[in-house]
C-alpha positions, 0 to 999 in steps of 0.5 A: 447387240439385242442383249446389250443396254447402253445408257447414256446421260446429258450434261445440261452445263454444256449447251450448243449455242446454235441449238432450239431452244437449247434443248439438244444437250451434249450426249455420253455414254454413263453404262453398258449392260449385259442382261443375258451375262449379268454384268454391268459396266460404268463410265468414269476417270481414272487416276490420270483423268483417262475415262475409263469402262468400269466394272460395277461387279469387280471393284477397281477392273476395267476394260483394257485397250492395250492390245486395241489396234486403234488404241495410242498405248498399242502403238507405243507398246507393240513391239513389246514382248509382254504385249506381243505375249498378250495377243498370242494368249487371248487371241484365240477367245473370240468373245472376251474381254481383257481387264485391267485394275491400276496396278497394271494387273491383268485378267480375261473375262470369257462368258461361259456359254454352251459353245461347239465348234462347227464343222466345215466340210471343205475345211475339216481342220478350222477352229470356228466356235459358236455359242448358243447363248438361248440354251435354257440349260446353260441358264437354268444350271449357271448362276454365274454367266462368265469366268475371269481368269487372272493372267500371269505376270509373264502373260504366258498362261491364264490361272482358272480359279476353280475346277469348272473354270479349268475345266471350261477352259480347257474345253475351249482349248481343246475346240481350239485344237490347242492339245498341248495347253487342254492336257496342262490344264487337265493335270489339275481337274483330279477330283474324288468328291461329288460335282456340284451342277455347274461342274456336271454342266460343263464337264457334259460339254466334253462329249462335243470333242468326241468327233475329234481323232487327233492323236493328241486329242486321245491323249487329252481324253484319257487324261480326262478320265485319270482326272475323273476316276475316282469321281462317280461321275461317267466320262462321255466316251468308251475308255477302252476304245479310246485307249485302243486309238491312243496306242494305234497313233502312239508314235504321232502323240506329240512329246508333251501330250504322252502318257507316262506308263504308270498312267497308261496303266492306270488306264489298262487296270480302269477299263480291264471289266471293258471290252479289252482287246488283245492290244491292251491286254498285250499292252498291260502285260509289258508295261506291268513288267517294265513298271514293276522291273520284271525281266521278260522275253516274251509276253503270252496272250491269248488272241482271238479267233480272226475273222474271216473276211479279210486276212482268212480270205485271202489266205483261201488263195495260198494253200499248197495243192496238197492241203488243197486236194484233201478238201472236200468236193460239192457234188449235188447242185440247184442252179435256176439257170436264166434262160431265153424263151425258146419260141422267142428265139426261134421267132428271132432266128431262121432256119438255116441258122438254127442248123448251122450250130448243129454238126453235120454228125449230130444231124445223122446220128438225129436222123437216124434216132427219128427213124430216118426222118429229115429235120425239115424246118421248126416242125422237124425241131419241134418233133425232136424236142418231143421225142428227147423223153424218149430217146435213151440217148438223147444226151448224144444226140445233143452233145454237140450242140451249141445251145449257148444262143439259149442262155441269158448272158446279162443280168441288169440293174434292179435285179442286180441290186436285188441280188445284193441289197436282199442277200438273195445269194448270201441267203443261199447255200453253197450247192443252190439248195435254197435259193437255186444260185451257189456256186454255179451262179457265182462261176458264172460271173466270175468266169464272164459268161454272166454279166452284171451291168448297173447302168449299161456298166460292167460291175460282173468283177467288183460284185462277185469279189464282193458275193464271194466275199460274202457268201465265205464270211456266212459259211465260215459262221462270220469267224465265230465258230471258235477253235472249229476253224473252218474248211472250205470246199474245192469249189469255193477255192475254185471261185477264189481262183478265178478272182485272183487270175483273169486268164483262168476264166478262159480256161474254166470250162463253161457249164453246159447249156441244152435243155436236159442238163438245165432241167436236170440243175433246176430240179438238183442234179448229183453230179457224181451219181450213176445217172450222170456218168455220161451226161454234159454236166459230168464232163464239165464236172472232170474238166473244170477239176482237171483244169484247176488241179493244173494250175495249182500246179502253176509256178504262179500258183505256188510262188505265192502258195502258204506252205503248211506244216 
């Protein structure tokens, strides 16, 4: 209301008796003017002495009040199909003004104003538009505020009368999310010449309809760009993109909103230089014979490498178990495995405790390699510890210890996300090379003997699916590796495994837990060497291969398993 003027006038011939000094003159309203639009209205009679608000920049057009609620010729007329018509067709122009001139013809006044429609979180489908009627831009670039659209005699549809106005107009609809008459009104917009400023100004406003990914409104873009092919004027959004979504949503376009095929086709030829891919090249291939009538029963086309992630990952669980035994076996690991400090145990655990895990066998075996001497107390420990570099057989002695007391079996909160956010493993290799983690730390957590807990929650599964995931994609060079389709490793299969099958982690064995065997993984110990031929990584090595080579023998396993050529 701050950028309207309302000028009235007093008729002195008309005086109140009961007034001072008959000074309070009867008051009218003479104009309305609209600074910011650039138009002003005057009061005056029509033919039939009906007062009527006059246009002073259209000769003979005035403001209609036949579709007013409040008006007599509404009440007479409602029922009228060519008013109910009428309201159906302006109803959706918020900010308009319906004309009207003495031969009953009608026509719209929409101010063209720099609009947008709003996005409301709860209610992602309602057509609220507002304007910014203080762009500087819209005022800089239109030297005329406002388009007036005739209205056919039918009161069915407006009639732009230049290609900004369709254009406009059309942009409204399409903020409206009215397809079907957006797409109309784009089939005339075909233009081969150079935009004037206003047509720039508001073909640019398209770029506001971008977020919209109605299956209608893709169509609505592209005929867009049919409309603009020949002009040097870029459409704001990638055609072949939109032409991908088009196809993806074909069967919910609605009838009236469908692109014939010589039109996709135009399209295909327009972004063929694009980023086409193998949907639009399979596309072009099809509708060039169908247009042109070549009979075909197939189409060639070459697809791209897929990606591993997603569809090549999950093909890592149904190899057959011969394709599976001709992959290669990891045999050198780095593993820093998280362990407790052993004087913090021993100040937590007494005596009698720290013997009970000890075999009665085992206590012999280490009697006799202590010359004879009694484990009495820490100290005996101690002694024993100490002389673990000595012993040849040291790795017998302790074989049946249970040593799992020592091994942390939680990882919390920022060391988790570390872990993640940083990409610590993702950065490692396969074997724990670089970064000490791999595949040990990996079956760990899948197997359940590693926890990872984000606010005292168990996130052990989701996240080493998630690492896993990861950690493929990386050694599969993210699917870029071309025609050298990768390979993978029995031990990444092995973690496959245990993703697909909750009971297998009871049946895996776990890795082994004495100091020996986590000092030998700290360093990088090989597996398959002479050394390692009677350790406890050894026997978890054969157990842990004999045990998956069983289940691929499943019938679980090989009901699902792709059987390969």
């Amino acid at each position: 209301m701050s950028h309207i003027l309302i000028w009235t006038s007093r008729d002195p011939s008309i005086i109140d008796p009961n007034a001072d000094q008959n000074l309070d003159w009867t008051t009218s309203i003479s104009s309305i003017e609209l600074p910011r639009l650039k138009i002003k209205f005057q009061t005056r009679k029509d033919a039939h002495g009906i007062v009527r608000l006059y246009s002073l920049d259209h000769a003979g057009w005035f403001v209609s009040n036949l579709i007013s609620e409040n008006s007599d010729s509404m009440k007479s007329t409602s029922q009228d199909p060519s008013v109910v018509a009428l309201r159906a067709l302006v109803g959706g122009f918020t900010s308009s003004l319906l004309l009207e001139n003495e031969n009953k013809e009608l026509q719209l006044f929409i101010p063209n104003h720099d609009i947008f429609s709003v996005a409301v979180y709860d209610e992602p489908f309602k057509n609220q538009l507002v304007a910014d009627r203080s762009s500087d831009e819209w005022q800089r670039v239109m030297k005329s505020r406002y388009y007036v659209y005739p209205i056919h005699t039918t009161c069915t549809f407006l009639s732009p009368s230049s290609l900004s106005s369709s254009l406009y107009l059309a942009l409204l609809y399409f903020l409206q999310r009215n397809y079907l008459s957006a797409f109309k009104l784009i089939e005339g917009c075909c233009i081969d010449t150079e935009l004037t400023d206003e047509e720039k100004w508001v073909f640019s406003q398209f770029r506001k309809v971008d977020y919209d990914h109605h299956p209608d409104a893709h169509a609505c873009r592209l005929k867009l760009v049919l409309a603009f092919v020949y002009s040097e004027y870029p459409v704001p959004w990638q055609t072949s993109r939109e032409l991908e979504n088009y196809l993806n949503k074909l069967p919910h376009v609605s009838a009236h909103c469908t692109l014939t095929s010589a039109e996709e086709l135009d399209l295909l030829r327009y972004c063929e230089s694009d980023s086409s891919t193998s949907l639009l090249r399979m596309r072009r291939e099809y509708l060039h014979a169908l247009v042109h009538g070549i009979a075909r029963d197939y189409v060639k086309v070459k697809t791209p490498i897929p990606k591993i992630g997603g569809q090549v990952f999950r093909s890592l669980s149904s190899y057959s178990p011969e394709v599976v035994s001709s992959f290669h076996k990891i045999f050198k690991f780095k593993y820093e495995k998280r362990m407790k400090d052993l004087d913090d145990v021993m100040a937590d655990m007494d005596f009698s405790e720290m013997m009970s895990r000890i075999p009665l066998t085992t206590k012999l075996r280490i009697a006799k390699a202590l010359g004879g001497a009694v484990l009495n107390g820490m100290e005996g420990l101690e002694n024993l510890a100490e002389k673990f570099d000595d012993l040849e057989n040291a790795q017998d002695l302790i074989q049946d210890i249970d040593f799992s007391f020592l091994a942390e079996t939680e990882i919390k909160d920022v060391d988790v996300v570390d872990a993640v956010w940083n990409e610590i493993l993702v950065d490692d290799k396969e074997d724990g090379e670089s970064g000490g983690l791999g595949f040990l730390f990996l079956y760990e957590v899948l197997k359940g003997d590693l926890k990872l807990l984000i606010l005292e929650k168990d996130c052990s599964r989701s996240l080493g699916e998630i690492l896993l995931r990861f950690l493929a994609l990386k050694l599969s060079k993210f699917g870029k590796g071309g025609d050298n389709v990768w390979e993978p490793s029995q031990q990444i299969l092995q973690l496959v495994a245990l993703v697909g099958n909750d009971k297998l982690g009871e049946q895996f064995p776990k890795i082994p837990c004495d100091p020996i065997s986590t000092a030998k993984l700290e360093e990088g110990a090989n597996i398959n060497s002479t050394k390692s031929e009677n350790s406890l990584l050894r026997a978890f090595w054969d157990k842990l291969n004999k045990k998956f080579a069983s289940y691929l023998e499943t019938r679980e396993y090989k009901d699902s398993a792709h059987r390969e050529p």
